[in-house]
C-alpha positions in Angstrom: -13.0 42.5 3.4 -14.6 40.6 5.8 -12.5 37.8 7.6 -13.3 33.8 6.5 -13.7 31.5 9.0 -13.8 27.8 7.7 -13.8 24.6 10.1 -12.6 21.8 8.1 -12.5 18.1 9.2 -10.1 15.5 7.9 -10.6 11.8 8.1 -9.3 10.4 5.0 -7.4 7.6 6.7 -6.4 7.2 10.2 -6.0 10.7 11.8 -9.3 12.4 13.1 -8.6 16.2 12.5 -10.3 19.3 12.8 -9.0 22.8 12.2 -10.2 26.1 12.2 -8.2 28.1 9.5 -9.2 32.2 8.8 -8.7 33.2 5.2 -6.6 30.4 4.1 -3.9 31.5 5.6 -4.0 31.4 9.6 -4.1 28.1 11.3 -6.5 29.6 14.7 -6.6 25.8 15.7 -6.1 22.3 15.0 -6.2 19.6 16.7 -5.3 15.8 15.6 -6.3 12.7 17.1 -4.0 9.9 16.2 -4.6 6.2 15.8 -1.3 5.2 15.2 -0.7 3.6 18.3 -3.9 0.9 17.5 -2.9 0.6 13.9 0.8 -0.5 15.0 -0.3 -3.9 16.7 -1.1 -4.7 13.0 2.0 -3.5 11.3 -0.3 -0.9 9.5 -3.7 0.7 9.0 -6.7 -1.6 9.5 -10.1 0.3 7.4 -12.7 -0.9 9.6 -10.5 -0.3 12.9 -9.7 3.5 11.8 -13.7 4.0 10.4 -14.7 2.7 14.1 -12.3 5.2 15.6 -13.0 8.3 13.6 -16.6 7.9 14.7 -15.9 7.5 18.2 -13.2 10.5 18.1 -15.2 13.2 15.6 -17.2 15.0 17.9 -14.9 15.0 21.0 -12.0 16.4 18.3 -15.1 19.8 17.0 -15.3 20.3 20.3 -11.7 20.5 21.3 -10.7 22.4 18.3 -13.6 25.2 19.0 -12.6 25.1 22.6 -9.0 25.8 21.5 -9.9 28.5 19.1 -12.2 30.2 22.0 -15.1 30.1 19.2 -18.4 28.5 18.5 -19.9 26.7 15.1 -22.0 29.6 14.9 -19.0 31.9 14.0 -18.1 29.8 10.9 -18.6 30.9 7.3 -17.9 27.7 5.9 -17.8 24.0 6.6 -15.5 21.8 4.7 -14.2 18.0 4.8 -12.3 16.0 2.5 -14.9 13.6 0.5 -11.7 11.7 -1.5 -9.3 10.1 -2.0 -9.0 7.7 0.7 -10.7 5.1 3.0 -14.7 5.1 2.1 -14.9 4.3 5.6 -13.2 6.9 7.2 -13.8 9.6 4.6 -17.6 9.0 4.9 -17.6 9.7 8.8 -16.0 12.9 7.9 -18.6 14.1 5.5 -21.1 13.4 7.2 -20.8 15.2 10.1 -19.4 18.0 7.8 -22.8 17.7 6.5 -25.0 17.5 9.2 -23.2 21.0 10.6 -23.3 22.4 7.3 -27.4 21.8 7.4 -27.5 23.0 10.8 -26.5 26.0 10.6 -27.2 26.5 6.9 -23.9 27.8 6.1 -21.9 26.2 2.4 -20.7 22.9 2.6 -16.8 22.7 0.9 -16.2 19.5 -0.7 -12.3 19.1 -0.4 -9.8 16.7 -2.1 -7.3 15.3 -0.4 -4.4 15.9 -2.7 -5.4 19.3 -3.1 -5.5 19.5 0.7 -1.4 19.0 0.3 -0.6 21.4 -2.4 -1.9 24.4 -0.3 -0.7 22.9 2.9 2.1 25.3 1.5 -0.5 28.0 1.9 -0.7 27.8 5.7 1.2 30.9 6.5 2.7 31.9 2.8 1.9 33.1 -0.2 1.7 31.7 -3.4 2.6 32.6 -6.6 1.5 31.5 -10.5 2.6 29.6 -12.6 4.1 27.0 -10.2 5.0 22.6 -10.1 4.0 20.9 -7.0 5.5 17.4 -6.4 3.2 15.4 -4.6 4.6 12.3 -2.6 2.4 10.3 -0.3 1.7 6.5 0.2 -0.6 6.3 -2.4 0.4 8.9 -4.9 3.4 10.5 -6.5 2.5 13.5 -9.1 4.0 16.3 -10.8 1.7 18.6 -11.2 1.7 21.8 -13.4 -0.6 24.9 -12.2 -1.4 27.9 -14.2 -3.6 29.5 -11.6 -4.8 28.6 -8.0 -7.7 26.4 -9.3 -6.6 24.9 -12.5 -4.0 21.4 -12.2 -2.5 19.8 -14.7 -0.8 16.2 -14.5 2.6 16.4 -15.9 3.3 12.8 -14.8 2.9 10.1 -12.4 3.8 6.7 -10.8 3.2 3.8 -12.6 3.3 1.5 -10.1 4.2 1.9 -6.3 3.1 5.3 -4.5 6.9 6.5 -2.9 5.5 6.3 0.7 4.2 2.4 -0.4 8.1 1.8 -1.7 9.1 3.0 1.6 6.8 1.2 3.6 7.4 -2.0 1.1 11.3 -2.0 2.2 10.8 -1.4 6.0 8.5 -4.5 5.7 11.7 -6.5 3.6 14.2 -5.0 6.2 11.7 -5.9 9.1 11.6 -2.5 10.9 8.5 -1.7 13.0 5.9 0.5 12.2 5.4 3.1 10.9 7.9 1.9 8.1 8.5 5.0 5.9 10.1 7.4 8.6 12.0 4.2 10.4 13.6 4.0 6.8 14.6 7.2 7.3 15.9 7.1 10.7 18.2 3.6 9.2 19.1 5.7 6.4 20.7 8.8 8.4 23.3 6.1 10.2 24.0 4.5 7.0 26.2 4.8 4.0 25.0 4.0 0.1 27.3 0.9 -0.2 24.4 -1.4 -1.6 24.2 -0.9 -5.7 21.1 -0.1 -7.4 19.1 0.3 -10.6 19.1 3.6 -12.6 14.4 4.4 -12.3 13.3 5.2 -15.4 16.3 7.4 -16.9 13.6 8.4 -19.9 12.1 11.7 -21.3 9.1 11.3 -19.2 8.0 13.1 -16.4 6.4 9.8 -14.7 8.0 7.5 -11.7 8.3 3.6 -10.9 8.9 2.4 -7.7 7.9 -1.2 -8.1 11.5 -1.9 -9.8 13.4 -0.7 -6.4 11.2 -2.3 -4.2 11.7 -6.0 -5.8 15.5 -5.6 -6.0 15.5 -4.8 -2.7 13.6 -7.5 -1.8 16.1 -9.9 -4.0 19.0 -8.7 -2.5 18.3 -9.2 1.0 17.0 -12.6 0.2 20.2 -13.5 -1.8 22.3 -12.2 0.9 20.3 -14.2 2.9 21.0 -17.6 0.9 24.5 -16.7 1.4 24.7 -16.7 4.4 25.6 -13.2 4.7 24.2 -10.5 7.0 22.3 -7.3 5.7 23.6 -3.8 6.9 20.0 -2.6 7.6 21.7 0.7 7.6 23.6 1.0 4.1 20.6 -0.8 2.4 18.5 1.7 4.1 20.5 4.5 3.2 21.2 3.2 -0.3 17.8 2.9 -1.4 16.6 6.2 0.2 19.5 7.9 -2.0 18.1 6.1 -5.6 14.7 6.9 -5.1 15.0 10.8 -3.9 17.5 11.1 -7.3 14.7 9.9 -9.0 12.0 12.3 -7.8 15.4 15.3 -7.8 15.8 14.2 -11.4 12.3 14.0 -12.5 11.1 17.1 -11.2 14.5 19.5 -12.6 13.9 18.1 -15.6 10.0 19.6 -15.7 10.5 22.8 -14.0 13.8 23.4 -16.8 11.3 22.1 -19.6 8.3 24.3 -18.4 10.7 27.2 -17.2 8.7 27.5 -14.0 9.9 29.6 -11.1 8.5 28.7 -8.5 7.8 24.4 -6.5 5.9 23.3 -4.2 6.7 19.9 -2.6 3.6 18.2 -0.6 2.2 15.2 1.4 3.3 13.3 3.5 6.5 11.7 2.5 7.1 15.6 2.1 8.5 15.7 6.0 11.2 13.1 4.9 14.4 15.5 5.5 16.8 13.5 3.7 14.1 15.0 0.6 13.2 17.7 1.3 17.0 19.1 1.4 17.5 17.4 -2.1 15.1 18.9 -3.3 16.0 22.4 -2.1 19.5 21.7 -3.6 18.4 21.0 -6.8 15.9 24.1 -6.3 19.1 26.2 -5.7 20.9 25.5 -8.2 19.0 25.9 -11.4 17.3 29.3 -9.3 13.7 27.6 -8.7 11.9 29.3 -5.5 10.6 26.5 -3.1 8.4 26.1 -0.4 7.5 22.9 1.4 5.0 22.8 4.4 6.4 22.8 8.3 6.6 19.2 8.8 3.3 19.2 10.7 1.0 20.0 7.9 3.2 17.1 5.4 1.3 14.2 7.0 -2.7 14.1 6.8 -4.2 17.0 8.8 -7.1 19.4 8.6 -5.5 22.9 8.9 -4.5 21.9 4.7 -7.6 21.2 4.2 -9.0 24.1 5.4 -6.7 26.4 3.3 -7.8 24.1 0.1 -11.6 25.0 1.3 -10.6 28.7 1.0 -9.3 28.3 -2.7 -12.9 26.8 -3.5 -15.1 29.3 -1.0 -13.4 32.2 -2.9 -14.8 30.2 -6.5 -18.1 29.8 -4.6 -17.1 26.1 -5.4 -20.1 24.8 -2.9 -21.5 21.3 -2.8 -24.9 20.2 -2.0 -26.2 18.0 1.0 -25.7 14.8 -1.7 -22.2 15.1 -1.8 -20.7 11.4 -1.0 -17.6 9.9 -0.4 -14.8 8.0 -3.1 -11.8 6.1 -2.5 -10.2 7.6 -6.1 -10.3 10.2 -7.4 -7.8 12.7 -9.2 -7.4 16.7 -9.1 -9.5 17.4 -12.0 -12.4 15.4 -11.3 
């Protein structure tokens, strides 16, 4: 069988990526230009600033990524970019350049979502197997998902409120830590102890999360402390709230892999490279004898290499979009 070359691009928010992956599997090159350092004069993402930057950035990053790979556009089979969800901004300098290659050298155009992008991050390098949960935590989304087959997703449940990586970013905000908030929560959390009480999320039959509730208690305690005259142990609340909300996603996601006696997890996105999480999550896998796999911590945050092995899931459906194909800032797995 002949090998599949696919060069995807990724520009969903504020990284400019490009990858060349071969067969969904082999990561031949990616590169990842980073806009971090702009957005952090702001305390966090600006859409115009990153739309401005990815089109500024997109063709010197195709270039370096086929110089990388040694190859040329030519040798693709495929062009892919993610279309949603995201920033319209940013996701529609993506497409179109994904288009305009796509037309010039008349080879299928791969319409890619985002989310989908993180489940088969876990693909880079590994094999899957069916039927399988995938826990998807991210700054805007935080879904247990149930798949039968590669292509087929169902929602078991999701937030109803805050994203995780927004609850994260919410309390680095309350406990004034730079950005980017959710991984300097992290860092607090590792020198801290869980001395702060908090509420019990959502202890229900459900399989769907709240984040909202743990972000405004936070926010009341410091400020109470606060009216007291007392100081805040950035650390212990840190450390505190990280432990309440990973029981939550630990707790949630037993509970559905128990009811639906699957074998086999994926955890994803980008909250995903948080290691106080990811072990928690391996415990828990342990224990009840669930097989787990969670991306190297370089494909968790936004990157085109996942997107490429997504593309590869659709090529092999001849799932091809046409030249209209536009951008949308929402849109779920199924749609």
């Amino acid at each position: 069988m002949k090998d599949v070359y696919i060069l995807a691009v990724e520009s969903s928010c504020d990284e400019t990526s490009v990858s060349i992956i071969k067969n969904g599997y082999e990561d031949v090159a990616t590169i990842i230009n980073s806009q971090i350092d702009v957005h952090t004069k702001y305390g966090g993402v600006v859409p115009e600033v990153a739309s401005r930057l990815h089109l500024e950035n997109i063709t010197m990053v195709i270039n370096e990524c086929l110089e990388k790979a040694n190859m040329s556009l030519s040798d693709m089979d495929a062009f892919a970019c993610t279309y949603a969800p995201g920033l319209l901004g940013s996701l529609l300098v993506g497409v179109e350049a994904t288009k305009a290659l796509s037309f010039i050298y008349n080879k299928p155009l791969i319409a890619t979502n985002h989310m989908m992008g993180h489940i088969y991050a876990n693909m880079i390098g590994n094999k899957l197997s069916y039927p399988l949960i995938s826990l998807i935590v991210s700054g805007g989304h935080t879904d247990l998902i149930l798949m039968e087959s590669e292509d087929s997703f169902k929602y078991l449940g999701s937030t109803l409120d805050d994203a995780i990586g927004e609850a994260y970013d919410k309390v680095a905000r309350i406990l004034d830590l730079p950005y980017p908030g959710g991984p300097n929560v992290e860092k607090y959390a590792q020198s801290g102890k869980p001395t702060y009480k908090m509420p019990q999320i959502m202890n229900d039959e459900s399989f769907n999360f709240s984040f909202s509730g743990i972000k405004s208690h936070c926010n009341n305690l410091v400020h109470n402390e606060h009216q007291r005259g007392h100081e805040i142990n950035k650390n212990d609340l840190a450390c505190s709230f990280q432990n309440c909300v990973t029981s939550h996603l630990v707790d949630k996601t037993k509970k559905a892999l128990l009811q639906y006696n699957i074998k086999t997890f994926l955890l994803s996105g980008g909250v995903a490279a948080n290691s106080f999480i990811r072990n928690s999550l391996k415990d828990m896998c342990d224990e009840i004898g669930v097989e787990m796999h969670m991306p190297e911590k370089k494909y968790c945050t936004d990157n085109a290499a996942m997107i490429g092995a997504a593309a590869y899931v659709l090529y092999k459906h001849k799932k091809f979009s046409d030249l209209s194909i536009n951008a949308q800032s929402h849109i779920t797995l199924n749609d």
